[in-house]
C-alpha positions as CSV (number, residue, x, y, z in Angstrom):
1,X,-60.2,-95.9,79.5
2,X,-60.8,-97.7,76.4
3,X,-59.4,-95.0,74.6
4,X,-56.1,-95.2,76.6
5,X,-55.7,-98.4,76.2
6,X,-55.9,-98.3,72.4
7,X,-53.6,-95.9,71.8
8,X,-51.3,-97.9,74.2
9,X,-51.4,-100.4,72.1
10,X,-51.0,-98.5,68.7
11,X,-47.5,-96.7,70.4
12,X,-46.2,-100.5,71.0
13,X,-46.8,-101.8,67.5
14,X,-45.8,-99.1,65.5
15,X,-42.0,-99.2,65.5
16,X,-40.1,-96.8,66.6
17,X,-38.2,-94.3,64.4
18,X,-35.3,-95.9,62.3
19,X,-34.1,-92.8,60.2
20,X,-31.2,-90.0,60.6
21,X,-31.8,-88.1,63.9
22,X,-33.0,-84.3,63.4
23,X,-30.3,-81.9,64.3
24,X,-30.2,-80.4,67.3
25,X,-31.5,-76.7,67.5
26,X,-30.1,-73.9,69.6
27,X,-32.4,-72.2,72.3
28,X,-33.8,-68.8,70.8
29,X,-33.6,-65.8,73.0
30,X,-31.2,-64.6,75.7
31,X,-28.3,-67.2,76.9
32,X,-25.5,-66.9,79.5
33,X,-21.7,-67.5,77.5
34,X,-18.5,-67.3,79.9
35,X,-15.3,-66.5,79.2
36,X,-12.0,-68.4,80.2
37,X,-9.0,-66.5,79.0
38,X,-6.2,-68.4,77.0
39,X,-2.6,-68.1,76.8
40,X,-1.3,-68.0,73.3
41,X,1.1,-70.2,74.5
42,X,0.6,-72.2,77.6
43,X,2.4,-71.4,80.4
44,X,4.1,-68.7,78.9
45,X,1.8,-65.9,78.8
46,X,5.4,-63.4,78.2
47,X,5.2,-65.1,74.7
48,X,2.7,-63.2,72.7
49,X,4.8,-63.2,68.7
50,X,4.2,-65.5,66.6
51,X,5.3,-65.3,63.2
52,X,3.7,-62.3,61.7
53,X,0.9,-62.1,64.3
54,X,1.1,-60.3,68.2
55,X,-1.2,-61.6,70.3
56,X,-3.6,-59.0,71.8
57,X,-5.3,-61.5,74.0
58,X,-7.9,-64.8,73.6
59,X,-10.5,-66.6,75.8
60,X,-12.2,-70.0,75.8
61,X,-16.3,-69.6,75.2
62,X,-18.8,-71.9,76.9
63,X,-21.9,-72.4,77.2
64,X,-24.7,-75.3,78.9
65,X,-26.5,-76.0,75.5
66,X,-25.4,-79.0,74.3
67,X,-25.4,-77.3,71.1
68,X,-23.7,-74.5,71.6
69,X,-20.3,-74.6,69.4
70,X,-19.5,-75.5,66.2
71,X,-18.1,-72.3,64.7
72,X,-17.3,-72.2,61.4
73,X,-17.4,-68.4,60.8
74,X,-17.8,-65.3,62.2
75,X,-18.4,-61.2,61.6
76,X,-16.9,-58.7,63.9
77,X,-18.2,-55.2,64.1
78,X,-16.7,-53.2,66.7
79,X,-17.9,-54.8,69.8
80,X,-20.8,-57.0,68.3
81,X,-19.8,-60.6,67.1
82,X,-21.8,-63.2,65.3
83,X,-20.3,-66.6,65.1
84,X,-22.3,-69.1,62.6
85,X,-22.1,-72.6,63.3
86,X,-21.9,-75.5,60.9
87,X,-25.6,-76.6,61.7
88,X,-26.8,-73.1,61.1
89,X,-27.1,-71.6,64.9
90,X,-26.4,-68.1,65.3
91,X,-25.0,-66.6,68.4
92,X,-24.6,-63.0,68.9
93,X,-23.2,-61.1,71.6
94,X,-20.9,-57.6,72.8
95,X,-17.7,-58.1,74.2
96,X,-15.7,-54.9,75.1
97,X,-11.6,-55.4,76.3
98,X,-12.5,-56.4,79.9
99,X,-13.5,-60.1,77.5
100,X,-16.6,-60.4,79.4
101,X,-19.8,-61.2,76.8
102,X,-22.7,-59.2,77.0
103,X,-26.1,-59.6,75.4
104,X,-26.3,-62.7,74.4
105,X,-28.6,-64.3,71.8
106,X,-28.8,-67.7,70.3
107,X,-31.1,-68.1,67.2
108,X,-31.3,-70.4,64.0
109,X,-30.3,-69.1,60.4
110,X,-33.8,-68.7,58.4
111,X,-34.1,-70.7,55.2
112,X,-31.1,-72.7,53.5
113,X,-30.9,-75.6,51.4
114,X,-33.2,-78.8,52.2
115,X,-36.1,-79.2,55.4
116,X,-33.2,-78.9,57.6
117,X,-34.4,-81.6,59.7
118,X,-30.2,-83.1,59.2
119,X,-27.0,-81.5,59.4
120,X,-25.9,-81.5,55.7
121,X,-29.5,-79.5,55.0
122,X,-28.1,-76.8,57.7
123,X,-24.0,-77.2,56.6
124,X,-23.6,-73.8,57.1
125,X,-19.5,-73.5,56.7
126,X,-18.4,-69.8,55.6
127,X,-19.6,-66.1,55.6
128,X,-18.5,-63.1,54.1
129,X,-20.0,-59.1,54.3
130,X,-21.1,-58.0,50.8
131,X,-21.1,-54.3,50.2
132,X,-23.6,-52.6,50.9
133,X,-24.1,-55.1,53.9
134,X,-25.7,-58.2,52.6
135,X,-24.2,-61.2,54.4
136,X,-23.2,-64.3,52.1
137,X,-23.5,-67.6,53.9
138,X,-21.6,-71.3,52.0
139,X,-23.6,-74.6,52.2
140,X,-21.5,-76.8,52.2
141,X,-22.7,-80.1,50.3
142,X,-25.5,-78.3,48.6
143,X,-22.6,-76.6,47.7
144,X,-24.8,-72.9,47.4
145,X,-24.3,-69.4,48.0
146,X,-27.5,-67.6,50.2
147,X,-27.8,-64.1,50.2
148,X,-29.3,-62.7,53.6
149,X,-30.0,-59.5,55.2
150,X,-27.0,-57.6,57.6
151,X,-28.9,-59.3,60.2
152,X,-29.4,-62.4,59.3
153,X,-33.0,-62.8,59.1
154,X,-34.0,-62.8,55.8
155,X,-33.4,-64.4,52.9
156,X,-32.5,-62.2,50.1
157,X,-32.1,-65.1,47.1
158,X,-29.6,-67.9,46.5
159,X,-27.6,-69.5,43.9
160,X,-25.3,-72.8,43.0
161,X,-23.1,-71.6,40.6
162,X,-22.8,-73.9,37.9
163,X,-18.9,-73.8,38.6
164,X,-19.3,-75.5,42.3
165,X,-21.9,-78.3,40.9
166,X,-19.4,-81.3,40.7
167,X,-17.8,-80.0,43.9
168,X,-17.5,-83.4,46.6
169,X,-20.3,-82.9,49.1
170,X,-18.2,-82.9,51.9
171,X,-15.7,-80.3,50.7
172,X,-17.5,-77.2,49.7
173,X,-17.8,-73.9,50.0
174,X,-15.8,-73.7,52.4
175,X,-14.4,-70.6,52.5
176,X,-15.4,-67.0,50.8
177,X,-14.2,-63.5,51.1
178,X,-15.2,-60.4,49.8
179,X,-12.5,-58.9,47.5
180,X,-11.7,-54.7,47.6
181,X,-13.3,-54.7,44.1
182,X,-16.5,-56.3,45.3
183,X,-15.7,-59.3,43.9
184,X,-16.1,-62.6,45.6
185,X,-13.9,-65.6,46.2
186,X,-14.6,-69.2,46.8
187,X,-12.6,-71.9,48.3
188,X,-13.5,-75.4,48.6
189,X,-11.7,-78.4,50.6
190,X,-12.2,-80.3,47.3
191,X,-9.6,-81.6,44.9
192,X,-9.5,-79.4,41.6
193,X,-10.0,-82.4,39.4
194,X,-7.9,-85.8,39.3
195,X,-4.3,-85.4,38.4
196,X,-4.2,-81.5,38.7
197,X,-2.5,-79.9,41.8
198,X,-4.7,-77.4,44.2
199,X,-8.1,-77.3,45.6
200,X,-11.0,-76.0,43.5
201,X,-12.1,-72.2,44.1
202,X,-13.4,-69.8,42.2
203,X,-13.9,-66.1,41.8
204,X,-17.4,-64.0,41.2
205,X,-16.9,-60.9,39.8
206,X,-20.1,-59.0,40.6
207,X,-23.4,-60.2,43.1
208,X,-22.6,-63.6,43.6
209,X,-26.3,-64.8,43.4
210,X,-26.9,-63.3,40.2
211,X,-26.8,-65.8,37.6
212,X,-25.3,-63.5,34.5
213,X,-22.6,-62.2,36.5
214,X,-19.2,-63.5,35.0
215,X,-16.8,-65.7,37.0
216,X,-13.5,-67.6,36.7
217,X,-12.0,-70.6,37.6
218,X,-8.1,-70.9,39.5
219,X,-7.0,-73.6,41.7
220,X,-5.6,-72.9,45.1
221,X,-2.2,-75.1,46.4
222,X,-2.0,-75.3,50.3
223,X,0.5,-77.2,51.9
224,X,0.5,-80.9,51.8
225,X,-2.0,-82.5,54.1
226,X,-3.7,-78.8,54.7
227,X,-7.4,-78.0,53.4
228,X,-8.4,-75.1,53.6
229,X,-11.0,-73.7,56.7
230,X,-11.7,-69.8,55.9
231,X,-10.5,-66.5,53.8
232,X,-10.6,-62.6,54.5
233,X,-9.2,-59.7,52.2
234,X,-7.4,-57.3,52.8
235,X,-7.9,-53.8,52.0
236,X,-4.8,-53.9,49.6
237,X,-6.4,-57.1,47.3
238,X,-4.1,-59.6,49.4
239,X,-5.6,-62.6,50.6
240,X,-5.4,-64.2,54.2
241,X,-6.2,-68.0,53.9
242,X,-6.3,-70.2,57.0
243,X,-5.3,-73.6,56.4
244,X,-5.8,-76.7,58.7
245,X,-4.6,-80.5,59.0
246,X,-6.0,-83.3,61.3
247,X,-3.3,-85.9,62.2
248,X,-0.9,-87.2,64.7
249,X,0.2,-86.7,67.3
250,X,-1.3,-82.6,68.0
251,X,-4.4,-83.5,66.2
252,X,-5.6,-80.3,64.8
253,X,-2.8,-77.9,63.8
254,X,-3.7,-74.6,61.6
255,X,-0.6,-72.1,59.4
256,X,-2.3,-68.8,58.2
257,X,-1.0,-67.8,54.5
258,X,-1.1,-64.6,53.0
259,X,-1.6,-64.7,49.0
260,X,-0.4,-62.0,47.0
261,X,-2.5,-59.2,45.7
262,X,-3.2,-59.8,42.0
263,X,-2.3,-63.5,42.0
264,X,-6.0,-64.7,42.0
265,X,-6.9,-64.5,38.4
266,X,-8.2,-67.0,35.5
267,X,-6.9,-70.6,35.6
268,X,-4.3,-69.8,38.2
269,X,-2.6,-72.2,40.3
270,X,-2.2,-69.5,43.4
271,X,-0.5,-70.4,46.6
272,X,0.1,-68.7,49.8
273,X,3.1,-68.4,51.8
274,X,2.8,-68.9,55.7
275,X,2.9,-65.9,58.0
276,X,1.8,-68.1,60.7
277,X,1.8,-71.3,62.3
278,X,-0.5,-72.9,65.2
279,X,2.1,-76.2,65.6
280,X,4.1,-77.3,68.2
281,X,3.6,-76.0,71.6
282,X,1.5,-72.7,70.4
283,X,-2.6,-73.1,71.0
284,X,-4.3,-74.7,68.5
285,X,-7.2,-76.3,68.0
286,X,-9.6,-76.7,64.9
287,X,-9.5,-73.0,63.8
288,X,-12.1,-72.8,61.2
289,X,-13.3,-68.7,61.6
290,X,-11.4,-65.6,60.4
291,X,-12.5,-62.0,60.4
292,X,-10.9,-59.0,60.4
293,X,-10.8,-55.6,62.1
294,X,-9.4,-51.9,62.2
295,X,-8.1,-50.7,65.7
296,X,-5.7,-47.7,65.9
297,X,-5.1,-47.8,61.9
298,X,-4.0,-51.4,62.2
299,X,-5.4,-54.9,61.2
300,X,-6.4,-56.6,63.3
301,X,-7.5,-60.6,62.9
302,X,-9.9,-62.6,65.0
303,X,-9.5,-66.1,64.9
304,X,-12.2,-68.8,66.0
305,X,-12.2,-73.1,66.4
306,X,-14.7,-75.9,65.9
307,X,-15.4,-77.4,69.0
308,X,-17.6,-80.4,66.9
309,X,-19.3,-79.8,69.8
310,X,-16.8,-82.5,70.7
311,X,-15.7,-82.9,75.0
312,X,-12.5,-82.9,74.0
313,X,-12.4,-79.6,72.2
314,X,-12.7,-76.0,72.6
315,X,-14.2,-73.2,71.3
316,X,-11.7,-70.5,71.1
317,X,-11.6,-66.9,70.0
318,X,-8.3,-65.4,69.7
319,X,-7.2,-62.0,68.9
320,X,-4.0,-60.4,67.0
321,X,-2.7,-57.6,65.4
322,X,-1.5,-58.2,61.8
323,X,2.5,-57.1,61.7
324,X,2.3,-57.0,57.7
């Protein structure tokens, strides 16, 4: 009883913890994710163009866990999808065209930068397939590139390229794609450097963890008020960039551009001109994810949001063919 009461006493003069809270992890193993399908633009489900996208079709994912949410990028392959969150939780599942998921999983990424006991250790904010399979993951304000196994779980090496160093914490990598050459692009949400137009990005031409493979330097112009949120090639060298703006009075509004093949090369300014827009009274939400697909010999583009694990927000997953 002594005992008890001693360490009663201890646990009411030590004071209680003061510092940042540890992020929230995701339940490992199986979990349960519904669907809610999702008009591309509400009330009209008729209405399925816009711009140079059709719509083949969307749903709202949920899930209990607090946690679940945050997407920030995903891989599709065939029926499998992984979505990575911005606090490095994985969820994998199979969805065929009946949008039911199957087979879910919930995990954490392994490794990345810092203990990972707060958010900007786990800031997990793009991916991108490698050939050969590799996956490349962005940490954002370490502003690194980890290399990682096709599933995920291992660590292969990492690297923070010496071009990305002065990058602002919150504002980078943001976005990278994997070029038809191999190559790989970069895009951050940062400002090139005072007084120059664009946002800062650059372009690896070989393994993008390898220190003594060569890069370059351009500078990417999105339209005013726009950062960009994600990037995905096309087999032809052309670039799709998703773009996004927070403001009033819709909040979060997206436009996807479509940079010309060629166009990214040293000390460019490169810009994009919008095939789509997710204004007005279309869906939209705080699309962050893009990856891309081949069904019947055509492209086609999955599109995810950022819920911020916010009440208020949704995590959707939205389907198109490209009409190119």
């Amino acid at each position: 009883m002594r005992i008890l009461f001693v360490i009663l006493a201890v646990l009411l003069m030590v004071p209680g913890w003061s510092g940042a809270e540890r992020l929230p992890l995701l339940r490992p193993g199986g979990a349960v994710v519904t669907t809610t399908p999702v008009d591309l633009f509400p009330g009209d489900p008729a209405r399925r163009r816009l711009g140079a996208l059709t719509y083949l079709g969307g749903v709202e994912l949920r899930n209990p866990d607090p946690v679940f949410g945050g997407f920030s990028s995903m891989r599709v392959d065939g029926r499998r999808f992984t979505l990575l969150s911005d606090g490095g939780g994985i969820v994998r599942f199979a969805m065929g065209p009946d949008w039911q998921v199957h087979d879910a999983t919930t995990r954490e990424l392994p490794g990345g930068p810092g203990t990972g006991w707060e958010k900007r250790d786990r800031d997990s904010e793009s991916m991108a397939v490698l050939p050969g399979g590799d996956v490349l993951v962005g940490f954002e304000r370490a502003n690194a590139l980890w290399r990682y196994d096709h599933d995920l779980r291992r660590v292969i090496g990492w690297r923070a390229p010496r071009a990305m160093r002065k990058w602002s914490a919150n504002s980078g990598p943001e976005a990278v794609a994997t070029m038809p050459d191999g190559s790989v692009v970069v895009f951050s949400e940062a400002n090139a450097k005072r007084g120059l137009k664009g946002f800062a990005a650059i372009r690896l031409n070989g393994d993008p963890i390898d220190p003594a493979v060569p890069w370059h330097r351009f500078r990417y112009v999105a339209p005013p008020q726009f950062a960009v949120t994600d990037a995905v090639a096309l087999s032809d060298g052309r670039v799709l960039v998703l773009v996004r703006r927070f403001g009033l009075p819709q909040l979060f509004t997206a436009r996807l551009q479509l940079i010309d093949a060629g166009a990214i090369r040293p000390g460019a300014i490169v810009t994009g001109r919008t095939i789509a827009a997710f204004e007005g009274d279309v869906i939209h939400d705080n699309f962050e994810a893009l990856a891309l697909t081949r069904e019947g010999g055509r492209d086609v583009l999955w599109i995810a949001s950022d819920d911020n694990q916010a009440f208020w927000q949704r995590s959707l997953l939205l389907k198109f063919r490209l009409e190119l």
